[in-house]
C-alpha positions in Angstrom: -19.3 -40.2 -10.0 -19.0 -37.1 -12.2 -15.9 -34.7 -11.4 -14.8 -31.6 -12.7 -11.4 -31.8 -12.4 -8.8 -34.7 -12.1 -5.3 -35.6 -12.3 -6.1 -36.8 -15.9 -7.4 -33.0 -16.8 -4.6 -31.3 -14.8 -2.0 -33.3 -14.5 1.5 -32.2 -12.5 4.2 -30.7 -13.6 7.4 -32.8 -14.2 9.5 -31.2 -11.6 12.2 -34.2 -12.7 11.8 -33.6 -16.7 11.9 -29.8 -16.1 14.8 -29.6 -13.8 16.6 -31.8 -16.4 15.8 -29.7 -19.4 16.0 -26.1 -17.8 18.8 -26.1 -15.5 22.8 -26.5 -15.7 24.8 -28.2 -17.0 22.4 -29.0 -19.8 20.4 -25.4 -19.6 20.6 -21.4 -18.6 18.7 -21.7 -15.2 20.6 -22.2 -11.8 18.2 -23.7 -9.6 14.4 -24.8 -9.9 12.1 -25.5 -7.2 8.7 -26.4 -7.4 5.8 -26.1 -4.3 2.9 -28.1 -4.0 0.3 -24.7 -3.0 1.5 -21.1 -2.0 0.4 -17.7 -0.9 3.0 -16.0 -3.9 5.6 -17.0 -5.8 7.1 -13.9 -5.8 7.1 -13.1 -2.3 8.6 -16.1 -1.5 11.3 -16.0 -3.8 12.1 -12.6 -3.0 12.4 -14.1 1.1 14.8 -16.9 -0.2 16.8 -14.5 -2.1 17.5 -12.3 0.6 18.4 -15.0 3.1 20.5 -17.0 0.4 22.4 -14.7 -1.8 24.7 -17.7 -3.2 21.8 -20.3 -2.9 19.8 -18.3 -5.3 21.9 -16.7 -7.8 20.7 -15.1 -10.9 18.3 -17.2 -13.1 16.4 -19.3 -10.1 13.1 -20.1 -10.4 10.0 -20.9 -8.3 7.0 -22.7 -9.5 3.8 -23.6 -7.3 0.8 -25.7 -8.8 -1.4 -23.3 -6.8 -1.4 -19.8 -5.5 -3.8 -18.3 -3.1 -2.0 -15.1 -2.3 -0.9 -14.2 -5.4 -1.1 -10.0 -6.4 -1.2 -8.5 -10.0 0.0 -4.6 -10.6 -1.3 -2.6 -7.8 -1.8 -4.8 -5.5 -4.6 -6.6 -7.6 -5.7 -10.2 -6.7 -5.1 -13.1 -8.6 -5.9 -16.7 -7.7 -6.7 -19.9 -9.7 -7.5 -23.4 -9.7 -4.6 -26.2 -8.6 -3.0 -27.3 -11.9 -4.6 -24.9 -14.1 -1.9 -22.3 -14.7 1.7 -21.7 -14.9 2.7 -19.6 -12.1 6.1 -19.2 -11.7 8.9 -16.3 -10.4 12.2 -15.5 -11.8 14.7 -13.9 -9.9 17.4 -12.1 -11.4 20.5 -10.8 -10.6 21.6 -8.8 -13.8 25.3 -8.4 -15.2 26.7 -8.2 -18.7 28.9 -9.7 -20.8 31.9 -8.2 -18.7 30.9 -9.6 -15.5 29.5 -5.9 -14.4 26.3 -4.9 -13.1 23.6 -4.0 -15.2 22.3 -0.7 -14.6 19.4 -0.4 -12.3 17.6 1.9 -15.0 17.1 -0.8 -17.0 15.1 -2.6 -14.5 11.8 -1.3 -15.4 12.5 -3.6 -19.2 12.5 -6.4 -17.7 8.6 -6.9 -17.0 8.2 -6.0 -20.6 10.8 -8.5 -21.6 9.5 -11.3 -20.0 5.8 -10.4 -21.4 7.3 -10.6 -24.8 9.1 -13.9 -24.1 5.6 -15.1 -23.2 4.2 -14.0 -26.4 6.8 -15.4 -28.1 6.5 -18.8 -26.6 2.7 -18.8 -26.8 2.8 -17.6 -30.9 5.2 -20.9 -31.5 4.1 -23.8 -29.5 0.7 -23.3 -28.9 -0.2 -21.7 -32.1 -1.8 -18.3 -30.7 -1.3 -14.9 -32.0 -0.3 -13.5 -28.4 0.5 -9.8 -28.1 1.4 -7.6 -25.3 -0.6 -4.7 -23.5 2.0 -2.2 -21.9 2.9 -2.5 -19.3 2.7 -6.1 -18.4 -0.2 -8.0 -19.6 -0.3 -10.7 -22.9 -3.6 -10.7 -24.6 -5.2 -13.2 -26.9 -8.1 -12.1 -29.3 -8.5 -9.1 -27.0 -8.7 -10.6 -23.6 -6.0 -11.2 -20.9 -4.1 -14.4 -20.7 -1.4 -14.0 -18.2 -0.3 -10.9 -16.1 3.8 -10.3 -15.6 4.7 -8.8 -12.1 7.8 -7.2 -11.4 9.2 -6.5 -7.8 12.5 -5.3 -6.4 14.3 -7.8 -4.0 17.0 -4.4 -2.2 19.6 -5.7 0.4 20.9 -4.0 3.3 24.7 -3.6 2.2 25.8 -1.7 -1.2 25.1 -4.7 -3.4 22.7 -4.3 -6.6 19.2 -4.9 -6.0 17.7 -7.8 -7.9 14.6 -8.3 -9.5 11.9 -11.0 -8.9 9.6 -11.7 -12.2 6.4 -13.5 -11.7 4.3 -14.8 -14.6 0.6 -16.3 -13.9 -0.4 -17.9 -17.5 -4.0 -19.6 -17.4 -3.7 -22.8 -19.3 -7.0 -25.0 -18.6 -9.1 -22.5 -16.6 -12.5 -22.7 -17.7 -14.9 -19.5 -18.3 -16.1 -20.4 -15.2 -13.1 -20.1 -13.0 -12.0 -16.8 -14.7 -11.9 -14.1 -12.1 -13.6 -11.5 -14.9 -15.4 -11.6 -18.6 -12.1 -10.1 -20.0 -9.8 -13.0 -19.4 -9.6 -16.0 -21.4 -7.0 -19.3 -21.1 -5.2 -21.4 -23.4 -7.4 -23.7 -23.7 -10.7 -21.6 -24.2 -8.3 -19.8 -27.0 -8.1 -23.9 -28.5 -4.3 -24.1 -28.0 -2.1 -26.3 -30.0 -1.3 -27.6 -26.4 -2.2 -27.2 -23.0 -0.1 -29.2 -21.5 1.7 -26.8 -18.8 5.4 -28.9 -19.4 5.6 -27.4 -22.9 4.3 -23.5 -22.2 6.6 -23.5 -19.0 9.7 -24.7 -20.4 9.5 -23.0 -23.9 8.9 -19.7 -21.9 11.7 -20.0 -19.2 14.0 -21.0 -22.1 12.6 -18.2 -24.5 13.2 -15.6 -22.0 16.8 -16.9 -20.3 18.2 -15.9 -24.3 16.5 -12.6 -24.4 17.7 -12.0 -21.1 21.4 -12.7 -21.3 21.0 -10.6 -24.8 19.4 -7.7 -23.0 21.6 -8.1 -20.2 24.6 -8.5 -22.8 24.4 -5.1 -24.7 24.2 -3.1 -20.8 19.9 -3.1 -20.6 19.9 -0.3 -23.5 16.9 -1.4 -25.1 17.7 -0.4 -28.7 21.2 -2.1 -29.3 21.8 -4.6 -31.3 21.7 -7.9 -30.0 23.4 -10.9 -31.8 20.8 -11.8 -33.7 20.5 -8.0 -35.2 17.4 -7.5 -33.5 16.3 -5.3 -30.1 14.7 -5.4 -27.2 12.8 -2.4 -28.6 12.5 -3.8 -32.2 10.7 -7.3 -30.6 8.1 -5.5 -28.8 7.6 -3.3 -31.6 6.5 -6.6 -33.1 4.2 -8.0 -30.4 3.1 -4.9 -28.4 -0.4 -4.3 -30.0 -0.6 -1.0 -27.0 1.8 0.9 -29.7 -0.2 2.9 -32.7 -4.0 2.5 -30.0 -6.1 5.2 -29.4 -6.0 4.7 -25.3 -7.5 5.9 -22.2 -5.1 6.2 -19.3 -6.4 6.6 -16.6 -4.7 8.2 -13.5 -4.6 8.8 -9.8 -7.1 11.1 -8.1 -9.7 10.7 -11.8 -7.5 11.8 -13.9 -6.9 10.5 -17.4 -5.1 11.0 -20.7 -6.9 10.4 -23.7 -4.6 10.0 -27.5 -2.3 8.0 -29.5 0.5 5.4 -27.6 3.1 6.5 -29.8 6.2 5.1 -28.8 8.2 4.0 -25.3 10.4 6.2 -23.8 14.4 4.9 -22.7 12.6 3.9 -19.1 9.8 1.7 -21.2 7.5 4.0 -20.1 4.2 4.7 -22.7 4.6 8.2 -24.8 1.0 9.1 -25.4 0.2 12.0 -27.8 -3.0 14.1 -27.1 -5.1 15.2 -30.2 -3.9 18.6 -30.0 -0.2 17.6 -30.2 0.3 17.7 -26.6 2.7 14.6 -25.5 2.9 12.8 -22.4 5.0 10.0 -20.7 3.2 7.9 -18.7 5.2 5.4 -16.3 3.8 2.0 -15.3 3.3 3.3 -11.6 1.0 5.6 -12.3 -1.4 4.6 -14.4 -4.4 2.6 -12.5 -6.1 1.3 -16.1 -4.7 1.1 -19.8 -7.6 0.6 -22.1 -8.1 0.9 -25.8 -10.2 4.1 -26.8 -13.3 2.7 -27.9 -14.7 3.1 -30.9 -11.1 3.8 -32.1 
């Protein structure tokens, strides 16, 4: 009897091997829990982080094998197979090195941050030349391999609000199974490995040391982190958006047309017309991002 997917294909995770591996004493995260099927990720962390301030502290994680439910920017479905992706939420609760707050500015990095951790992860374990699309997407050879959401979790009393991260990455999903002709997997990219272990763990542990660097210089995305890098130096590196001929397009039909240019101290894209004319363009406004073609 012929099948087109099995346990052998899609195998579980190793909720055992990944707690072990990703979670104290031995590393960053605080807690890891991981669901059988869900409607989001991040909509139930961010319940679970309201109820349970001390139960989920900063760095806890949420993984599902599948997600029905699950919403991109703007409110934009996206579901996928059991076992073919990593789909996982963050939650974050940001301070510095001086046991302070982060500032709640520096929020809007963070989506960016993790993108590039993803990029980072994909680039050295399975072999892909990943790069990000501002604001939030990771691209490989021009098509869309995983979308990073970002959501505020706000509390009633005067505390900080905290930030839930959620990362879908498609890892075995066939052409077939991909929602639109612009996506692509891991696998269909050939992928040093697809085994969804590896790309979770290498990401989580990729981004927990970008964020505690981020986090450690007060969110100011160009100071120098240990390593004598940035925040805004590592995109530079991975964000192919930066130096495009784009199209935004806007609310109500309109659009900006000219060069991304830069980001401005919020992460938002700086967009510089043909006739000189500059404009800042923040992730909540814009309803598509796409290259200029012919450009």
């Amino acid at each position: 009897m012929s099948q087109s997917f099995s346990d052998v294909d899609r195998p579980a995770l190793d909720y055992e091997g990944l707690t072990d591996a990703l979670c104290a004493p031995l590393g960053p995260y605080r807690r890891l829990e991981l669901v059988e099927s869900t409607g989001s990720t991040n909509s139930d962390l961010g319940q679970k982080a309201a109820a349970d301030k001390v139960g989920w502290s900063d760095l806890s994680v949420l993984a599902a094998e599948e997600q029905t439910a699950g919403k991109g920017r703007l409110d934009r479905q996206w579901t996928a197979p059991p076992r073919s992706s990593v789909i996982v939420s963050v939650l974050l609760r940001p301070f510095n090195h001086a046991g302070n707050p982060v500032p709640t500015q520096s929020y809007a990095w963070f989506s960016l941050l993790a993108a590039m951790s993803l990029a980072e992860a994909l680039g050295e374990y399975a072999k892909l030349d990943a790069a990000v699309k501002w604001p939030n997407d990771v691209m490989v050879g021009g098509k869309k391999i995983s979308g990073i959401l970002a959501q505020i979790a706000s509390y009633g009393d005067a505390s900080p609000p905290a930030v839930v991260i959620g990362t879908g990455l498609n890892v075995t999903m066939s052409a077939e199974d991909l929602p639109v002709p612009t996506a692509t997997s891991v696998a269909l990219e050939k992928g040093a490995t697809t085994d969804r272990n590896i790309l979770l763990m290498s990401y989580l542990r990729i981004f927990a040391q970008r964020y505690r660097q981020f986090c450690d210089v007060n969110g100011d995305p160009k100071a120098q982190w240990n390593d004598g890098t940035s925040l805004l130096s590592r995109l530079q590196r991975v964000m192919s958006t930066l130096g495009q001929q784009v199209r935004a397009q806007l609310p109500q039909g309109r659009e900006i047309v000219g060069e991304a240019f830069g980001l401005d101290s919020f992460g938002a894209l700086k967009v510089r017309e043909a006739d000189g004319t500059e404009h800042v363009v923040a992730a909540g406004d814009v309803v598509h991002l796409r290259p200029l073609e012919g450009s």
